[in-house]
TORKOL-4160 file (C-alpha; in steps of 0.2 Angstrom, whole numbers, padded with zeros to 4 digits, m for minus):
53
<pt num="1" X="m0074" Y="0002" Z="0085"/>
<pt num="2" X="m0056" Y="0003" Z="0090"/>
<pt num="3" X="m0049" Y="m0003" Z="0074"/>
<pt num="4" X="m0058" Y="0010" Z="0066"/>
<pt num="5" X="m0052" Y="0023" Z="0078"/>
<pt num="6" X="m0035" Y="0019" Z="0075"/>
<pt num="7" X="m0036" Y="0020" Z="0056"/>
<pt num="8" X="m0047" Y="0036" Z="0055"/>
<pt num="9" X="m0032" Y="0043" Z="0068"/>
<pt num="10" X="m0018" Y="0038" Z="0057"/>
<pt num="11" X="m0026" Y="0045" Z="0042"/>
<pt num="12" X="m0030" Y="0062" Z="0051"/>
<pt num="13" X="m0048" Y="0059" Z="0052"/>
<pt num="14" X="m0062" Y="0059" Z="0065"/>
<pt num="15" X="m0069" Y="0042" Z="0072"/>
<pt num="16" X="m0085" Y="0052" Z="0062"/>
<pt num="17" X="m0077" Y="0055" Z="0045"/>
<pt num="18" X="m0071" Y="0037" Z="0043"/>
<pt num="19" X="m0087" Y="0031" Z="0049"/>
<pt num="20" X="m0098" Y="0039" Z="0036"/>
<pt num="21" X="m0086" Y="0036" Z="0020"/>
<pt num="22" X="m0087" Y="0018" Z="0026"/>
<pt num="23" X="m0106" Y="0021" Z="0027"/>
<pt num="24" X="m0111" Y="0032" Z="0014"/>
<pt num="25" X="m0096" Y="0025" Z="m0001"/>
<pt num="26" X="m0095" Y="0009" Z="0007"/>
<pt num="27" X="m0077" Y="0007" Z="0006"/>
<pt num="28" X="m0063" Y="0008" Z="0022"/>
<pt num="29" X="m0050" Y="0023" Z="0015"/>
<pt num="30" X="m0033" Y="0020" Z="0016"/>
<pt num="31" X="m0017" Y="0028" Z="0016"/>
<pt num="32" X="m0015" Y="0028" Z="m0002"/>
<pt num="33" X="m0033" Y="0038" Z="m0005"/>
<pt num="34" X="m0025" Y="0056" Z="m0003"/>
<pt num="35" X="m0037" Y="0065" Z="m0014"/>
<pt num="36" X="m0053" Y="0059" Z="m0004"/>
<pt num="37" X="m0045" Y="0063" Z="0013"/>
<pt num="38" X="m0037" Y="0080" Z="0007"/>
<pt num="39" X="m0058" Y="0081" Z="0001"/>
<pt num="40" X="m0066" Y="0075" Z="0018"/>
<pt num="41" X="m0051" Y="0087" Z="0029"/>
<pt num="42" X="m0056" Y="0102" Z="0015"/>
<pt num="43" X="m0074" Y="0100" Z="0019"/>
<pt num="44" X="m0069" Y="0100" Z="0038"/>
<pt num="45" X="m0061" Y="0117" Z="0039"/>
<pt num="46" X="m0078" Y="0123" Z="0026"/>
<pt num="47" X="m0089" Y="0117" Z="0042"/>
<pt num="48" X="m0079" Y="0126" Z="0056"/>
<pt num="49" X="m0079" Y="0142" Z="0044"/>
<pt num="50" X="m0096" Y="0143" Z="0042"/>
<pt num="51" X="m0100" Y="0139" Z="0060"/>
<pt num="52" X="m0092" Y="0154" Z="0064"/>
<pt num="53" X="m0097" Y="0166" Z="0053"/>
């Protein structure tokens, strides 16, 4: 859990976020997967925006 703290933190994640690509694509993201952690961050700010409509 630590370990997976640290990488989602160094990637700009959430403990969450990390967690699910590693559950839902089955693959651990690393620093040289810009376009899925721009994607995952993108969808991030869509969320808050829509909660606070």
């Amino acid at each position: 859990m630590l370990l997976r703290m640290d990488r989602a933190e160094r990637l700009g994640l959430t403990y969450e976020e990390y967690t699910l690509e590693i559950l839902e694509r089955g693959r651990h993201l690393r620093e040289e997967d810009t376009e899925r952690i721009s994607a995952i961050k993108a969808a991030r700010k869509r969320r808050r925006v829509r909660h606070l409509d």
